[in-house]
C-alpha positions as CSV (number, residue, x, y, z in Angstrom):
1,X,-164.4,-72.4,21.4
2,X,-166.1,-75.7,21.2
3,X,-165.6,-79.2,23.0
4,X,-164.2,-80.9,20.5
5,X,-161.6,-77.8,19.3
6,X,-159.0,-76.8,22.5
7,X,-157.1,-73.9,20.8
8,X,-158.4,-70.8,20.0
9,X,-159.4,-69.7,16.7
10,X,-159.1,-73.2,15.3
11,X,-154.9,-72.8,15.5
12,X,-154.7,-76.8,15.8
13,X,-156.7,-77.4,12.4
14,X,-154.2,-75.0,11.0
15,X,-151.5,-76.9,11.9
16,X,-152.5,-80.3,11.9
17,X,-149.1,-81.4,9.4
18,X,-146.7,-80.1,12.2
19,X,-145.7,-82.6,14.5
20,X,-143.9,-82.6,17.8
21,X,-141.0,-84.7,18.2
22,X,-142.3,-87.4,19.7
23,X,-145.2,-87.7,17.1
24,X,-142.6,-87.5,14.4
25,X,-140.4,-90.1,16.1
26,X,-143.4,-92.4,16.4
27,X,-145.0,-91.9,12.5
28,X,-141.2,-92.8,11.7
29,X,-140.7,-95.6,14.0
30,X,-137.6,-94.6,15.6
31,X,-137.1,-93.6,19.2
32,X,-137.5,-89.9,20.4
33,X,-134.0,-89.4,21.3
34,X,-132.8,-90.9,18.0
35,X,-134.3,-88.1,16.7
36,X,-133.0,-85.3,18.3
37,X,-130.1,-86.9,17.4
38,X,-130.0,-86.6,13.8
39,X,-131.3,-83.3,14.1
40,X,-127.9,-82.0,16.4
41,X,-125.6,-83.7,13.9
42,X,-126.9,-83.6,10.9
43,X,-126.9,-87.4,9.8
44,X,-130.0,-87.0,7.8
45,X,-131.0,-84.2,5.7
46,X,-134.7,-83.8,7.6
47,X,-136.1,-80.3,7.6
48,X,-137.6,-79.0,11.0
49,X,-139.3,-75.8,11.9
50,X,-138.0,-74.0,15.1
51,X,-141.1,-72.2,17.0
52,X,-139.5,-70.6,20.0
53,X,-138.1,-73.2,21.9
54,X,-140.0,-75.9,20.6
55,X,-139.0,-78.4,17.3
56,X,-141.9,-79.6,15.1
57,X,-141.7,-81.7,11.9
58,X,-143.9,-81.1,8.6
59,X,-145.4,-84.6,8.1
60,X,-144.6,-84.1,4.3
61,X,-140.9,-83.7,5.2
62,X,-141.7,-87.1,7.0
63,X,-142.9,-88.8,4.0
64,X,-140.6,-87.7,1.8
65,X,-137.7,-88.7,4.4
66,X,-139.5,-92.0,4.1
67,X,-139.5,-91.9,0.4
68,X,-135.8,-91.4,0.0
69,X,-134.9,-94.6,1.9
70,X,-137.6,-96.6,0.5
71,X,-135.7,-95.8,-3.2
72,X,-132.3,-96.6,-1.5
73,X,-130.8,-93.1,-2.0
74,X,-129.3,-92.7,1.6
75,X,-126.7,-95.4,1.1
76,X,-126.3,-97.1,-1.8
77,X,-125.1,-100.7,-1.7
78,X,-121.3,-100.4,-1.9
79,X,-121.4,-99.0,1.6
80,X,-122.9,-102.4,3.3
81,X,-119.8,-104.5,2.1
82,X,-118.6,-107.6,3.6
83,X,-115.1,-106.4,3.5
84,X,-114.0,-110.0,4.3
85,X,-116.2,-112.1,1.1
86,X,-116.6,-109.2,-0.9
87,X,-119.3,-109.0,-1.5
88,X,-122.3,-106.8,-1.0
89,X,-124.7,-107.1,1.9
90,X,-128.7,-107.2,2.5
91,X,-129.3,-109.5,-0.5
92,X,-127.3,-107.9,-3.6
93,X,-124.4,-109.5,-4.7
């Protein structure tokens, strides 16, 4: 084991693309608890691994998380209505 390398066997190289909670909370920009969340009800289809008791997030899961609500595929338009003007909301009439 080296200075620079804390885990045995180089284990943290080898998993360098999981991410705790936090880490994944913070590359997303959302707060922790937000998180955990999503996770308990299901809001957002977001893939997490289970290693005993702990939850870690691929960072490629992240990105493509990211990806989907760049393109708008979450929630398309017609749910952000303003009921009262009809008209869509955020921009697009």
């Amino acid at each position: 084991m080296t200075a620079s390398n804390n885990t045995p066997n180089g284990a943290g190289a080898a998993n360098s693309d999981l991410l705790t909670r936090r880490q994944a909370a913070a590359y997303l920009g959302i707060a922790e608890q937000t998180l955990a969340v999503w996770k308990c009800t299901g809001r957002y289809h977001l893939p997490w691994i289970k290693i005993g008791r702990l939850v870690r997030y691929r960072k490629q899961d992240l990105d493509a998380f990211i990806a989907r609500h760049a393109e708008g595929t979450e929630h398309p338009a017609f749910m952000f209505r303003d009921i009262a003007n009809g008209r869509a909301i955020g921009g697009q009439q």
